[in-house]
N, CA, C and O atoms as a MOPAC input file, in Angstrom:
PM7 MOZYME 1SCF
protein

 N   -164.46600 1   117.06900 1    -7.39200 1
 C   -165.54300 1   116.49400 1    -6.60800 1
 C   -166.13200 1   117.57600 1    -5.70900 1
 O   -165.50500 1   118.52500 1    -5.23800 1
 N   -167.34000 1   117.31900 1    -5.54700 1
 C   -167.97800 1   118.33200 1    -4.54000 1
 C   -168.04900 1   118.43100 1    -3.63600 1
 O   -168.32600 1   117.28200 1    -3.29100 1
 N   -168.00000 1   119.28500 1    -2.35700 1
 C   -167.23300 1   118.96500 1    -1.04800 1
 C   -168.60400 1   118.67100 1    -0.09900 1
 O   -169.66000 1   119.30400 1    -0.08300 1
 N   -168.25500 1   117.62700 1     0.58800 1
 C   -169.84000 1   116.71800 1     1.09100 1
 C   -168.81800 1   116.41200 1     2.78000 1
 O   -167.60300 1   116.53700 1     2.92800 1
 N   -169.68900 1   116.06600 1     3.65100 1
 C   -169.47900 1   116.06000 1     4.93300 1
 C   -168.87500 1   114.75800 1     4.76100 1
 O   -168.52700 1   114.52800 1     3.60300 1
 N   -168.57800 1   113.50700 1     5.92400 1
 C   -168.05400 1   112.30800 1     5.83600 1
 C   -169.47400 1   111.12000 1     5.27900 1
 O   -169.40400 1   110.10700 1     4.58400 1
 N   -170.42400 1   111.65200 1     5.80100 1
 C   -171.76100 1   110.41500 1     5.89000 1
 C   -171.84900 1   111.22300 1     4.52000 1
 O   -171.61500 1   110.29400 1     3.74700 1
 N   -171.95200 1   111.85200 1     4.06400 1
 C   -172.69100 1   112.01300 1     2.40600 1
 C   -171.44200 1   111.67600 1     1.59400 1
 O   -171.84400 1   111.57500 1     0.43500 1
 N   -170.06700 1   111.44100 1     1.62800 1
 C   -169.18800 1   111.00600 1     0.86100 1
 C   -169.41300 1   109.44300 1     0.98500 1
 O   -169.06000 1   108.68000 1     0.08600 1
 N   -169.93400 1   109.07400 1     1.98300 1
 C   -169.76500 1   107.17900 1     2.40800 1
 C   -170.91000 1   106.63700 1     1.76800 1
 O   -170.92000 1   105.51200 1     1.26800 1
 N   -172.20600 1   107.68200 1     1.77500 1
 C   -173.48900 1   107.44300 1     0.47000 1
 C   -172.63300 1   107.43100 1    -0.54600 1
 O   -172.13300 1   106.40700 1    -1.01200 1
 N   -172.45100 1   108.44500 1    -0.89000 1
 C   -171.82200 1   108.56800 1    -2.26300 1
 C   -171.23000 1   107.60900 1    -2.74100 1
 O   -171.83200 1   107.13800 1    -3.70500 1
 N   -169.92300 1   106.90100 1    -2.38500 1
 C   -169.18500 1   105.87800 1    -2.23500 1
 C   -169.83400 1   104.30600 1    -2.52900 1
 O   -169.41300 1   103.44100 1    -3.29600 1
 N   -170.51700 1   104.29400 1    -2.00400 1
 C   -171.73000 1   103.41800 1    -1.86800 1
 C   -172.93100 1   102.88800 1    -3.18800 1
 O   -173.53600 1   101.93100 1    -3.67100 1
 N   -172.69300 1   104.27700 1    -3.26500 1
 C   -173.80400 1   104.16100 1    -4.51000 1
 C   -172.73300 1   103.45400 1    -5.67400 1
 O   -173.00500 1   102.32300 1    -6.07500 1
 N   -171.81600 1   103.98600 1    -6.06700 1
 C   -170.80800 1   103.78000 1    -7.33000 1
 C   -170.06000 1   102.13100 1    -7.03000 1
 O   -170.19000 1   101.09100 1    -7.67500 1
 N   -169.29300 1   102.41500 1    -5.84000 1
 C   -168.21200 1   101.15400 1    -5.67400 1
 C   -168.61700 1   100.70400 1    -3.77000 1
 O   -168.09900 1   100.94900 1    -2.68000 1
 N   -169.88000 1    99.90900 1    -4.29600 1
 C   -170.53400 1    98.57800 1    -2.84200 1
 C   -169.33600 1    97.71700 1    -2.39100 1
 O   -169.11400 1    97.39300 1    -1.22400 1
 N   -168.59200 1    97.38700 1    -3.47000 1
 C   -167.45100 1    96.56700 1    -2.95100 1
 C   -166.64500 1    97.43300 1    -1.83800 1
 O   -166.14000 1    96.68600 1    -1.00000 1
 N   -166.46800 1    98.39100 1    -1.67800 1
 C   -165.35900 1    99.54900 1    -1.24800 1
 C   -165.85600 1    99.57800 1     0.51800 1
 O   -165.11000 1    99.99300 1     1.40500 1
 N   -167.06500 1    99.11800 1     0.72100 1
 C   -167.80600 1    99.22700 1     1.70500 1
 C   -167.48300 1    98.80600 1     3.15500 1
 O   -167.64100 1    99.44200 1     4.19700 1
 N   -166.94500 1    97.45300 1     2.93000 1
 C   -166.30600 1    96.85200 1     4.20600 1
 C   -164.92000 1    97.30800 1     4.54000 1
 O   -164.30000 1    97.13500 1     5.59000 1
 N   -164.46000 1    98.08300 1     3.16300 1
 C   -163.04700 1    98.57600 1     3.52500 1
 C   -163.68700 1   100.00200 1     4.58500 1
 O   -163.64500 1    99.79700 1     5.79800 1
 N   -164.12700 1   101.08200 1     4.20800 1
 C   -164.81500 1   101.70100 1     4.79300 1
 C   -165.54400 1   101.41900 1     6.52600 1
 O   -165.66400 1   102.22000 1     7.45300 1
 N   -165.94200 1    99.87700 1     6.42600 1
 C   -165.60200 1    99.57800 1     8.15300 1
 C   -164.98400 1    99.33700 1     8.77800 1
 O   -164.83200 1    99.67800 1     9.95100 1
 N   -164.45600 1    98.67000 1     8.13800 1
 C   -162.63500 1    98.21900 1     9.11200 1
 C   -161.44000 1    99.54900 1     8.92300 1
 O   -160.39000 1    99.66300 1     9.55600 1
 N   -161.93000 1   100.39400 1     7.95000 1
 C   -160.98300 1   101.63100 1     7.97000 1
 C   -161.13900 1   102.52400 1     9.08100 1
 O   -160.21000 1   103.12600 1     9.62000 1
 N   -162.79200 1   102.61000 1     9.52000 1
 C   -163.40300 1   102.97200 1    10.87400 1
 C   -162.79300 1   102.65400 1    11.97500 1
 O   -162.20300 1   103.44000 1    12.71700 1
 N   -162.90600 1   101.57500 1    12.10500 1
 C   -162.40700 1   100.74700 1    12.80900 1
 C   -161.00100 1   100.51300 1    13.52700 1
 O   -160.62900 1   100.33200 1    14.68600 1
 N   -160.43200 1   100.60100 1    12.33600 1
 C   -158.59300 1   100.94700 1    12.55400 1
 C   -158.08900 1   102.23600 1    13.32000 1
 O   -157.21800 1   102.37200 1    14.18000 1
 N   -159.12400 1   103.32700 1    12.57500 1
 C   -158.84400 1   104.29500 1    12.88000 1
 C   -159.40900 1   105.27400 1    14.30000 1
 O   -159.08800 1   106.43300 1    14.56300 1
 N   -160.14300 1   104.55400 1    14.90600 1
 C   -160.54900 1   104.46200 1    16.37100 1
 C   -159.75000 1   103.88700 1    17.29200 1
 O   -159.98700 1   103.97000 1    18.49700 1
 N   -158.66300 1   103.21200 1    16.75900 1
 C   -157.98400 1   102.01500 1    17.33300 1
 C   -156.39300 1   102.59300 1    17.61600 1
 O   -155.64800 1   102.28800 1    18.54700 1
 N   -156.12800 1   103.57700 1    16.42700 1
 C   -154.63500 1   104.05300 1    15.87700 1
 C   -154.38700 1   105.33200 1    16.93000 1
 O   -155.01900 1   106.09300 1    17.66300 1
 N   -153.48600 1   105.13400 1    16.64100 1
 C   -152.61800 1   106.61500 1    17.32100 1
 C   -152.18900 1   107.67400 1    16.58100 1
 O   -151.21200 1   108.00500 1    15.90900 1
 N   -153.60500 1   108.23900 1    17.04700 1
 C   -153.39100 1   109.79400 1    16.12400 1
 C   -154.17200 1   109.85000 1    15.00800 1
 O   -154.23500 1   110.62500 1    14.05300 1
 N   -154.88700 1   108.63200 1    15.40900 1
 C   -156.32300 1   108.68400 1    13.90200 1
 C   -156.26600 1   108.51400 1    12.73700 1
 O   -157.24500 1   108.63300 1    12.00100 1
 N   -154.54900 1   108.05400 1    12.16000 1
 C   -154.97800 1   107.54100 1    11.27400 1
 C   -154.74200 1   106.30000 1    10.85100 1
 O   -154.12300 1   105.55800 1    11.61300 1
 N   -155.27900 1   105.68600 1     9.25500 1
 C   -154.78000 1   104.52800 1     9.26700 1
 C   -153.75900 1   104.12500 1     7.76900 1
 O   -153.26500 1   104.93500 1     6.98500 1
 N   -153.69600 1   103.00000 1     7.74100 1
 C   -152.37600 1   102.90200 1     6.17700 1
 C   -153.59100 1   101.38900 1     6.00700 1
 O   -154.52700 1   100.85100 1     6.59800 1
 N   -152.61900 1   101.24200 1     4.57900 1
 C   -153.45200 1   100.48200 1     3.73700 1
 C   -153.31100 1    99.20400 1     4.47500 1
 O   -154.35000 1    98.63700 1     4.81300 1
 N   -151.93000 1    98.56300 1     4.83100 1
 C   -151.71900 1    97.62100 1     5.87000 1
 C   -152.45000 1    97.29500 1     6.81500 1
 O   -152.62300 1    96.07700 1     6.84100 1
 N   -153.00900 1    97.89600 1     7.68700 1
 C   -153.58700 1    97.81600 1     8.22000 1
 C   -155.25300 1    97.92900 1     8.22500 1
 O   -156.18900 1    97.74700 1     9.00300 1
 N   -155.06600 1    98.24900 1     7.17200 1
 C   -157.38600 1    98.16200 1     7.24300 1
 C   -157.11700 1    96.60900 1     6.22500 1
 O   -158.01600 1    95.80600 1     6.47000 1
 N   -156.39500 1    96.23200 1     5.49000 1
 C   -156.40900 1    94.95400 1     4.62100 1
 C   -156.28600 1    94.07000 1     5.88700 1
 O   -157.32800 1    93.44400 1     6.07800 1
 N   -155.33000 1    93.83400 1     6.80000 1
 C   -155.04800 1    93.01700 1     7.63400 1
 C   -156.29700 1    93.07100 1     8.89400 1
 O   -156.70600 1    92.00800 1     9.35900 1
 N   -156.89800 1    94.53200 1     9.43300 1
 C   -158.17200 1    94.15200 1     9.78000 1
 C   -159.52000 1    93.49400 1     8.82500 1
 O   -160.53000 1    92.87100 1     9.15000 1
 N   -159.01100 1    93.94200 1     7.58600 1
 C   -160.30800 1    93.26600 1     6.59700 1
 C   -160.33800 1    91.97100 1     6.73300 1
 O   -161.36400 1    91.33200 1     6.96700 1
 N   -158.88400 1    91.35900 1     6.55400 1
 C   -158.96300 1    89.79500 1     6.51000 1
 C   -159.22800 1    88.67000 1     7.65200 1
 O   -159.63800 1    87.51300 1     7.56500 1
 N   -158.80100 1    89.52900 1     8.84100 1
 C   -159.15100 1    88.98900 1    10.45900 1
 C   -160.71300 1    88.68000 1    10.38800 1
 O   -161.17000 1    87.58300 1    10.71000 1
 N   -161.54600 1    89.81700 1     9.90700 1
 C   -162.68500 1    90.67000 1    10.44500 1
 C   -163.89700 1    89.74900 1     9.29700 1
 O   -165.06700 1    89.72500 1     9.67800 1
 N   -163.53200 1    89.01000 1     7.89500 1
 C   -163.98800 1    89.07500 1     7.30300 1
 C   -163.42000 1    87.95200 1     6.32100 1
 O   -164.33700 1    87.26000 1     5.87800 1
 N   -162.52700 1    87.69200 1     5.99700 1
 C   -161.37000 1    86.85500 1     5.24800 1
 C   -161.34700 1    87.26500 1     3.68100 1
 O   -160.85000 1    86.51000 1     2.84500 1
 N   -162.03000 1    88.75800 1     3.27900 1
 C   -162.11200 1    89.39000 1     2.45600 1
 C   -160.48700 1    89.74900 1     1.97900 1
 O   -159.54900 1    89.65000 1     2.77100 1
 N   -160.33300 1    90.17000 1     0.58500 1
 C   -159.68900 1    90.81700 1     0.40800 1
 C   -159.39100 1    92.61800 1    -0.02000 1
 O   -160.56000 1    92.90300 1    -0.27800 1
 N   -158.90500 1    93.43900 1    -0.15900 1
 C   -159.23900 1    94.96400 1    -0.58200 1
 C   -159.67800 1    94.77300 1    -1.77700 1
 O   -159.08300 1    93.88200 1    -2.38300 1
 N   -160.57000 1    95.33100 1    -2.37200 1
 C   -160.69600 1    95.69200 1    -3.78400 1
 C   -159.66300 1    96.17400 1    -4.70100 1
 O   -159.66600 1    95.66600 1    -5.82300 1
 N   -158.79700 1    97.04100 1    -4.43900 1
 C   -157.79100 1    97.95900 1    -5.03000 1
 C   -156.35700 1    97.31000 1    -4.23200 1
 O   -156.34600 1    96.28500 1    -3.55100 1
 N   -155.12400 1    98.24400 1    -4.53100 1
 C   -154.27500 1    98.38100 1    -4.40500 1
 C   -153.79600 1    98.54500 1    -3.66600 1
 O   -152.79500 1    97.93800 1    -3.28600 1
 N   -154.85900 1   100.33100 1    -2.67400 1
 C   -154.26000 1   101.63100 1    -1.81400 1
 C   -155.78500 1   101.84800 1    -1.97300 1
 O   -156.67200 1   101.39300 1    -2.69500 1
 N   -155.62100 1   103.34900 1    -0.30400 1
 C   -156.48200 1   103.71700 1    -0.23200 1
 C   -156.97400 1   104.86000 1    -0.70300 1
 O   -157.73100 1   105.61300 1    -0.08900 1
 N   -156.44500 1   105.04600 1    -2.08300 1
 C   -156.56000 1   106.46200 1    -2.91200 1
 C   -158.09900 1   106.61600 1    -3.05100 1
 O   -158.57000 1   107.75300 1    -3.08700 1
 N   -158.94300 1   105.47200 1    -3.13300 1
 C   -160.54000 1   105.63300 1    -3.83900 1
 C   -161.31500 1   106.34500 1    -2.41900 1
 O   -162.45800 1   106.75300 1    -2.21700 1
 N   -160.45200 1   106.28700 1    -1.83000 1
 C   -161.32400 1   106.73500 1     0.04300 1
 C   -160.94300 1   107.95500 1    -0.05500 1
 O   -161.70100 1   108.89900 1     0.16400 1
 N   -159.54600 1   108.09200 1    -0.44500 1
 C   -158.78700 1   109.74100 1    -0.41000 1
 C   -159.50600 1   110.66200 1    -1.69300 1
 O   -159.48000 1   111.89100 1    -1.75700 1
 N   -160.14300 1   109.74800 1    -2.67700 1
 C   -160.44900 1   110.68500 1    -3.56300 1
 C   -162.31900 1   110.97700 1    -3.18800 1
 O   -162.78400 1   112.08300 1    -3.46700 1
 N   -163.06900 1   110.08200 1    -2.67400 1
 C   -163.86000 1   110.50300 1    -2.29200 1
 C   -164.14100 1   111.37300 1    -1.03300 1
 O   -165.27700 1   111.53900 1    -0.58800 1
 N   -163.14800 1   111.85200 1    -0.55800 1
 C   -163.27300 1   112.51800 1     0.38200 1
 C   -163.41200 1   111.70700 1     1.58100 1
 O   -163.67400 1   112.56200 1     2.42700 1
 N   -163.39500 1   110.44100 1     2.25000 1
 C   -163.60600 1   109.98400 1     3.27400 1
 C   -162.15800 1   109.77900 1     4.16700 1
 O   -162.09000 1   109.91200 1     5.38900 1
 N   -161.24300 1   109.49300 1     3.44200 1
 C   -159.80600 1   109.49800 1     3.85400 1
 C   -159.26200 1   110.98300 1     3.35600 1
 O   -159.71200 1   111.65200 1     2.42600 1
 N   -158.09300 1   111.32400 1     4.30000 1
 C   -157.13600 1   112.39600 1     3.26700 1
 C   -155.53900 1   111.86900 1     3.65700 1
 O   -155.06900 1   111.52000 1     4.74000 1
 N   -154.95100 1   111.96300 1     2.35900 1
 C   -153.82800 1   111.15300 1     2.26200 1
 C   -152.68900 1   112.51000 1     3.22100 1
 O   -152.75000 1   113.68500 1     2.85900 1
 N   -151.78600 1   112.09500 1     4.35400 1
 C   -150.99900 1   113.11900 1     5.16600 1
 C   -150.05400 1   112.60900 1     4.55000 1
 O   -149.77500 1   111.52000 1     4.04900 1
 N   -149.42500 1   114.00100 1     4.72600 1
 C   -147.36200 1   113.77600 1     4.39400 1
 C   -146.62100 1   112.82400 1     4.94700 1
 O   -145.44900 1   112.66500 1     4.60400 1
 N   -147.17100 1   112.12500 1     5.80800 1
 C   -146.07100 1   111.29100 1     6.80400 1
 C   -146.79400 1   110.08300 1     5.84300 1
 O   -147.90200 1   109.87900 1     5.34700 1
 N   -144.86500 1   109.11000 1     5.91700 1
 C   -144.93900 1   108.06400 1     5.44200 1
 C   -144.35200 1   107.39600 1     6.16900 1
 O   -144.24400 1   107.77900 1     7.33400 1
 N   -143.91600 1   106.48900 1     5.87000 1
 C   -142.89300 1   105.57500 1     6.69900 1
 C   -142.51400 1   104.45400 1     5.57700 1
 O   -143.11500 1   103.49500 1     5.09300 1
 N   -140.80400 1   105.22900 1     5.33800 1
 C   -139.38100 1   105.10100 1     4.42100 1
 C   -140.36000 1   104.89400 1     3.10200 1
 O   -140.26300 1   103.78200 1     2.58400 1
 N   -141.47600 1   106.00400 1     2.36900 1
 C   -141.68700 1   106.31200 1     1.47500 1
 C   -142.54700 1   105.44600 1     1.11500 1
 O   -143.29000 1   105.69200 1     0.16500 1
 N   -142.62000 1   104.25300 1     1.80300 1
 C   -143.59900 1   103.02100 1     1.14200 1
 C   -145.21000 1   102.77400 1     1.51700 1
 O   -146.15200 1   102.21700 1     0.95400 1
 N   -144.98300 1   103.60500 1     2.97000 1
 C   -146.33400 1   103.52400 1     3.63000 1
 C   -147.28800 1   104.93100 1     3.72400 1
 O   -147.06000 1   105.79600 1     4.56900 1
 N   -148.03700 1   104.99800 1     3.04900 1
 C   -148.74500 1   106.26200 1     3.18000 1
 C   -150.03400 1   106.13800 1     4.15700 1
 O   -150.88500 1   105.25600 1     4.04800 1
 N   -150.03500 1   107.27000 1     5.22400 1
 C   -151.09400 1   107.64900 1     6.40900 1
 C   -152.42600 1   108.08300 1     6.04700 1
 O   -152.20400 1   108.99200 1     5.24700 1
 N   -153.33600 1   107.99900 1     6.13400 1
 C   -154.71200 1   108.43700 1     5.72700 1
 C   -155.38900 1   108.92700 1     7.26400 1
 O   -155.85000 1   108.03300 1     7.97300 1
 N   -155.42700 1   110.10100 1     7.66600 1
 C   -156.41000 1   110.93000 1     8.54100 1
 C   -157.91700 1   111.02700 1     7.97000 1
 O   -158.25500 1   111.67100 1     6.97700 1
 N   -158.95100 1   110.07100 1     8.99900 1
 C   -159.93000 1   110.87000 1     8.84200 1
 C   -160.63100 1   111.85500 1     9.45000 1
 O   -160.90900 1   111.90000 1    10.64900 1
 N   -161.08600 1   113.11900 1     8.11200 1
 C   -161.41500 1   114.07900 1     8.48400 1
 C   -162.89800 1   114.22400 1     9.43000 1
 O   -163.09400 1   114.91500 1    10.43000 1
 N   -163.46700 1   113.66100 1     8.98700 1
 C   -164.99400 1   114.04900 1     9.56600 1
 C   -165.31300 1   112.01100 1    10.15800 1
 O   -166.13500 1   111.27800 1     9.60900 1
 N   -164.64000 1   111.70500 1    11.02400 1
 C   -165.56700 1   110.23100 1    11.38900 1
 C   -166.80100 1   110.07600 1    12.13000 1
 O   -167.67600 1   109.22200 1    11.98700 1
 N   -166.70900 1   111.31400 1    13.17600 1
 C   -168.12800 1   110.93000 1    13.80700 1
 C   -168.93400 1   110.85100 1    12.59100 1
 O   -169.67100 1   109.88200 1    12.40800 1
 N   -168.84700 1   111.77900 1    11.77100 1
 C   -170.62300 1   112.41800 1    10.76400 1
 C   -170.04400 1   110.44400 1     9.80400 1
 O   -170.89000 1   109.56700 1     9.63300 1
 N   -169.22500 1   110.34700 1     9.57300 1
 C   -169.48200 1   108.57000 1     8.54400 1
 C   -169.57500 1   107.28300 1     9.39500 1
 O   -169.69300 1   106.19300 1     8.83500 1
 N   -169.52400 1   107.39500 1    10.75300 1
 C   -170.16100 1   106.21500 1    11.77100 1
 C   -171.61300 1   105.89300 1    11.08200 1
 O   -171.77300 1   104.94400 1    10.31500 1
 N   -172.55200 1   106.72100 1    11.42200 1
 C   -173.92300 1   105.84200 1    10.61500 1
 C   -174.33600 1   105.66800 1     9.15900 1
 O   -175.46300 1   105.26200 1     8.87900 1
 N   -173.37900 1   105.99100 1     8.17700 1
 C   -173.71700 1   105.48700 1     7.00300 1
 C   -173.76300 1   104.01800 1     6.82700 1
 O   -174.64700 1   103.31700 1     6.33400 1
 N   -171.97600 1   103.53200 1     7.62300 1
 C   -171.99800 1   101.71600 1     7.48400 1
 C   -173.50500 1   101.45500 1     8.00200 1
 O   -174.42900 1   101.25200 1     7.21300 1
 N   -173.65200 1   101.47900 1     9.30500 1
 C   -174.73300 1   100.86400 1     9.81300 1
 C   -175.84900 1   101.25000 1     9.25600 1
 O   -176.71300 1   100.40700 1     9.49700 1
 N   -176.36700 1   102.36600 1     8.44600 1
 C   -177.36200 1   102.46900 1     7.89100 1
 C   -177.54400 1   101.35200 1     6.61300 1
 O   -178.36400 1   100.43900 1     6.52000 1
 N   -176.80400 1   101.63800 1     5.95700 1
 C   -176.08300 1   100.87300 1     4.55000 1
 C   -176.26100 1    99.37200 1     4.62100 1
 O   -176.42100 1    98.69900 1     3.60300 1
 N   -176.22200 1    98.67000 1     6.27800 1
 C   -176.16800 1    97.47200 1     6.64600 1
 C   -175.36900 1    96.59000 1     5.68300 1
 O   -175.87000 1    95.56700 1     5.21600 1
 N   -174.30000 1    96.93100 1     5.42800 1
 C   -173.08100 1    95.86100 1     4.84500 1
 C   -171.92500 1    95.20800 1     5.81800 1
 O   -171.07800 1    94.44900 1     5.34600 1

């Protein structure tokens, strides 16, 4: 993949998989909220469903990690929970709201 700032990976994203979108706000969201910035899949599903009564599209948040908007860190917790740091959030704050989803 080609290496794009956070707001041109969240276009990107956007264009292919619309469903992926609200995960992408509440992943925002979480991760403004977390300690130490990042977030796990647990937790953006459980803000999705508060926030929305949606469910995730997928599994995990590999489709965020592979578009570049998440990056998956070494720390887990007892192997089951994987951490996602995001790299660039200020620059993917106005895609949601542009995007209006």
């Amino acid at each position: 993949m080609v290496s794009m700032n956070g707001y041109e990976a969240v276009l990107h994203l956007a264009t292919g998989h619309p469903d992926w979108m609200p995960v992408v706000r509440e992943a925002l969201a979480v991760q403004r909220q977390s300690f130490g910035g990042e977030v796990a899949y647990a937790w953006v599903q459980s803000e999705l469903q508060r926030q929305t009564g949606g469910r995730m599209p997928g599994p995990n948040l590999k489709r965020l990690a592979t578009y570049g908007i998440l990056q998956k860190s070494d720390k887990s917790w007892q192997k089951y929970r994987a951490y996602y740091p995001m790299p660039d959030p200020p620059q993917q704050d106005p895609a949601p709201e542009q995007l209006r989803f």
